[in-house]
C-alpha positions as CSV (number, residue, x, y, z in Angstrom):
1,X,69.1,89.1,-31.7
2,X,67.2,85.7,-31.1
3,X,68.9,83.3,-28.5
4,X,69.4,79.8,-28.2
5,X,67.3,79.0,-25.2
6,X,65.2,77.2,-27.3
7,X,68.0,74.8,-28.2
8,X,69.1,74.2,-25.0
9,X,65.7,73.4,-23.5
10,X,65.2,70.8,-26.8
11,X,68.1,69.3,-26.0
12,X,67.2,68.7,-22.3
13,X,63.8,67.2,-23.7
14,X,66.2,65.0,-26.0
15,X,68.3,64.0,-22.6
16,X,64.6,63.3,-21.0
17,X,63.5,61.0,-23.8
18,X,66.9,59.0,-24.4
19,X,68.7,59.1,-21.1
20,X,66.1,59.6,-18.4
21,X,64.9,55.5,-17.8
22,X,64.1,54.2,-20.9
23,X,68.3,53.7,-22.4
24,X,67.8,51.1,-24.6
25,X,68.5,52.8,-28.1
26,X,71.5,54.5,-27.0
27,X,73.1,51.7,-25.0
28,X,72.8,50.2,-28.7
29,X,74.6,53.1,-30.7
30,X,77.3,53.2,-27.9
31,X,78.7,50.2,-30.2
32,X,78.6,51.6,-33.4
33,X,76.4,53.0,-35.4
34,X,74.7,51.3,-38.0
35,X,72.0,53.8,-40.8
36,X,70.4,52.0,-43.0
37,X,70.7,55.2,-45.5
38,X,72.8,57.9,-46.5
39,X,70.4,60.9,-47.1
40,X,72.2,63.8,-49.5
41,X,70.4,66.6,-48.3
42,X,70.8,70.8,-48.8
43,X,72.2,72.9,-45.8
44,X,67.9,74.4,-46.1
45,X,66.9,75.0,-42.3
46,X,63.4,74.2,-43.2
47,X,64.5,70.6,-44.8
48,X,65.1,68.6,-42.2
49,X,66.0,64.9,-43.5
50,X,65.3,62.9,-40.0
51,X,62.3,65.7,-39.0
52,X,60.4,65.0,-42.6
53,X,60.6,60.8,-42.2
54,X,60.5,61.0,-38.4
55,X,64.0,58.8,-38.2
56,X,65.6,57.4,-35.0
57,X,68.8,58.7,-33.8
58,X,71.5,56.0,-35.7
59,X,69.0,55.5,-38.9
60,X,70.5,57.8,-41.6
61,X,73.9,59.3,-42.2
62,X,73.1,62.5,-43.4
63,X,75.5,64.7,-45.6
64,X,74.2,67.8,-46.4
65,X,75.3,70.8,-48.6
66,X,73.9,74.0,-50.8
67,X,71.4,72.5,-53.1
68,X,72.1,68.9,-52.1
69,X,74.2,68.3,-55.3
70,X,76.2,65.4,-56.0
71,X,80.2,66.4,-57.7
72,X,81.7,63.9,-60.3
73,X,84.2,61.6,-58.9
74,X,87.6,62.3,-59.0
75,X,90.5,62.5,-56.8
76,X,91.5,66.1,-57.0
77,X,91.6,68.6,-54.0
78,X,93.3,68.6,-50.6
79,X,90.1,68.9,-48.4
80,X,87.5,66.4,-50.1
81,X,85.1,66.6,-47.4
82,X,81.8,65.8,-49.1
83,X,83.3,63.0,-51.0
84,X,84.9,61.4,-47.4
85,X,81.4,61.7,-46.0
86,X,79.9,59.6,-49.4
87,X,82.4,57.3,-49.1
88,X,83.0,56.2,-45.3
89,X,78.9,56.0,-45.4
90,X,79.3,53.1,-48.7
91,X,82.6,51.7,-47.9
92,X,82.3,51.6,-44.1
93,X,79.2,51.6,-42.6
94,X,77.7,50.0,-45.9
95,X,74.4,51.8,-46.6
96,X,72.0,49.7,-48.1
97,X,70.3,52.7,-49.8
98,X,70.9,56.5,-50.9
99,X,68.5,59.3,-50.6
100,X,69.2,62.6,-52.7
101,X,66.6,64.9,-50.9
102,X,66.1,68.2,-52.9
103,X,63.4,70.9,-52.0
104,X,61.3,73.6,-53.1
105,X,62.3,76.8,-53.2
106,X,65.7,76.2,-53.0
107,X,68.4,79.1,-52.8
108,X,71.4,77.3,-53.9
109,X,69.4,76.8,-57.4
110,X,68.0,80.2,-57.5
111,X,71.8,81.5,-57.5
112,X,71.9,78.7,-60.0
113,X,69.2,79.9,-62.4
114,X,69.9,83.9,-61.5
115,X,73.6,83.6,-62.5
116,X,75.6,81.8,-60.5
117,X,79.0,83.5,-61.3
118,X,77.9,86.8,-59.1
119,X,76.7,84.3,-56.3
120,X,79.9,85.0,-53.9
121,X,83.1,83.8,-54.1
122,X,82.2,80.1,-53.1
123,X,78.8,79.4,-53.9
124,X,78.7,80.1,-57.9
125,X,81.1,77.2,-58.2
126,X,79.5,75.1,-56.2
127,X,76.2,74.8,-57.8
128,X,77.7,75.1,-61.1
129,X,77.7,71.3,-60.5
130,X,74.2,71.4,-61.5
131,X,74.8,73.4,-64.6
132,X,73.2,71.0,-67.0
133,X,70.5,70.8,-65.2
134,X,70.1,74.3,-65.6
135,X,70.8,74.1,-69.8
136,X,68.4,71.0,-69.8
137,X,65.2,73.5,-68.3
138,X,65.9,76.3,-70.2
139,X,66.0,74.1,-73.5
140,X,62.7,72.3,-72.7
141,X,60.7,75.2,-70.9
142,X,62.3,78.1,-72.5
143,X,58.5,80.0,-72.2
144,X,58.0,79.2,-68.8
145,X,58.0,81.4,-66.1
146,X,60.8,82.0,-63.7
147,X,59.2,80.7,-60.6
148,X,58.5,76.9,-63.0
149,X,61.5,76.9,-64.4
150,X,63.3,76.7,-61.1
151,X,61.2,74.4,-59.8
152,X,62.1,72.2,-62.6
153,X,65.4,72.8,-62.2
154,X,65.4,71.3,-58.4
155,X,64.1,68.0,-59.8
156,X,66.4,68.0,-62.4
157,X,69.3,68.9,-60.5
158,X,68.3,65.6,-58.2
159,X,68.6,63.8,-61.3
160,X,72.3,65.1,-62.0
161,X,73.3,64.1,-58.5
162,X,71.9,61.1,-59.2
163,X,74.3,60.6,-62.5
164,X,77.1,61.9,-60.6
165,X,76.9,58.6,-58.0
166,X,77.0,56.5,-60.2
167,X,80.5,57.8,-61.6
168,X,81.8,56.9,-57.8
169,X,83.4,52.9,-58.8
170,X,82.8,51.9,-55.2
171,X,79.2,53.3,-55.7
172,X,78.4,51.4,-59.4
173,X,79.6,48.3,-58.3
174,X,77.2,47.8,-55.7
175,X,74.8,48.9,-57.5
176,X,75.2,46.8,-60.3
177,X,75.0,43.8,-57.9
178,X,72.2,44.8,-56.1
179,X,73.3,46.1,-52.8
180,X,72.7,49.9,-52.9
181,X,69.6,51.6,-54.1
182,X,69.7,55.4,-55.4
183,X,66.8,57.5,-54.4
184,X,65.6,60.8,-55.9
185,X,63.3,62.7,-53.4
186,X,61.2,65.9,-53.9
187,X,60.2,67.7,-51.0
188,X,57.4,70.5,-51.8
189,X,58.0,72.9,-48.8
190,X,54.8,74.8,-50.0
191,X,52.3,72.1,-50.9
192,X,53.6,69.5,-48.0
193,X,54.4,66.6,-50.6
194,X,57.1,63.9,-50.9
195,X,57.9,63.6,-54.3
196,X,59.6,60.2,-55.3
197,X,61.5,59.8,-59.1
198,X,60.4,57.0,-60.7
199,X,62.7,55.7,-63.5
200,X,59.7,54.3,-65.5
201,X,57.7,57.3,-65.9
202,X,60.2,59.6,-65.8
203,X,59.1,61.8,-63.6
204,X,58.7,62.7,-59.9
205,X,55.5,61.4,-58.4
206,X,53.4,62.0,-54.8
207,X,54.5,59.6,-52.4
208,X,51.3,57.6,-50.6
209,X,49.1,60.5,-49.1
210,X,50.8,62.9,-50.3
211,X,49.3,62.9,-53.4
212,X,46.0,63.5,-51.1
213,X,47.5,66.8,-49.8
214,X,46.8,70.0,-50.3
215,X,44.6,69.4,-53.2
């Protein structure tokens, strides 16, 4: 069994950086914290939202899940916890922009793909969520093979998420007056690319020198 040295010396690096002379960034958050984003991310260990854009400590609000999927709004259930997380980062710290980060190969859409009633006794439901996304692939690539099929079933999954915001009222109003912008990110684990949605195209394209990556 691995141990967690390797945690406990990061952090004393972390205390080094931030706490040993040069205080200024924390004596800042001590107030309050202020992100300029609210990154929807999946649970992935390898897809680390403030790692892959290199943030400070107080620049995103990160709420992250299996297959960083997005549920409808509505007011059901006793223990909304994702949905608290969406909406004290919009309502109370008032994001100016939000990031729905999905990822090569991604387990939570593999359970998807594979059959996601036999994937446990939570996780099936859960990324059921992205079910259309699912129906949507297989109707438009119904040749392809598995491994591309999945792969566009990340980036359409995004893209469901995406939808679902927008059903959040205290999420469409301020978008429809201009202050929040939704984001639909691609990260391609293998290749080392950003992949950003653009509306106008349609699809997801390389962001800056990414595109020069791995060619």
């Amino acid at each position: 069994m691995k141990d967690i040295s390797k945690f406990i010396e990061g952090f004393e690096r972390f205390q080094q950086k931030y706490f040993g002379g040069d205080e200024a960034l924390f004596n800042e958050l001590k107030t309050g914290q202020r992100p300029n984003a609210l990154v929807i991310a999946c649970s992935d260990s390898r897809v680390d939202p403030a790692l892959l854009t290199e943030a400070s400590p107080g620049d995103l609000f990160v709420v992250r899940n299996i297959a960083n999927l997005v549920q409808p709004y509505d007011t059901e259930g006793n223990y909304p916890g994702f949905r608290a997380g969406l909406e004290f980062a919009v309502t109370q710290l008032n994001v100016a922009h939000i990031i729905v980060l999905g990822h090569a190969n991604c387990g939570g859409i593999k359970a998807l793909m594979s059959g996601a009633e036999a994937q446990g006794e939570f996780i099936g439901k859960w990324v059921s969520i992205a079910n259309k996304a699912k129906e949507r692939v297989l109707h438009e690539l119904p040749e392809a093979d598995p491994i591309e099929q999945q792969k566009a079933c990340e980036q359409a999954s995004i893209l469901i998420s995406l939808e679902n915001l927008m059903t959040y009222p205290w999420i469409r109003n301020r978008a429809v007056r201009g202050q929040i912008m939704l984001h639909g990110w691609y990260f391609d684990l293998e290749a080392g690319k950003l992949m950003i949605y653009e509306a106008g195209s349609g699809h997801f394209e390389p962001l800056g020198n990414s595109s020069d990556q791995q060619e």
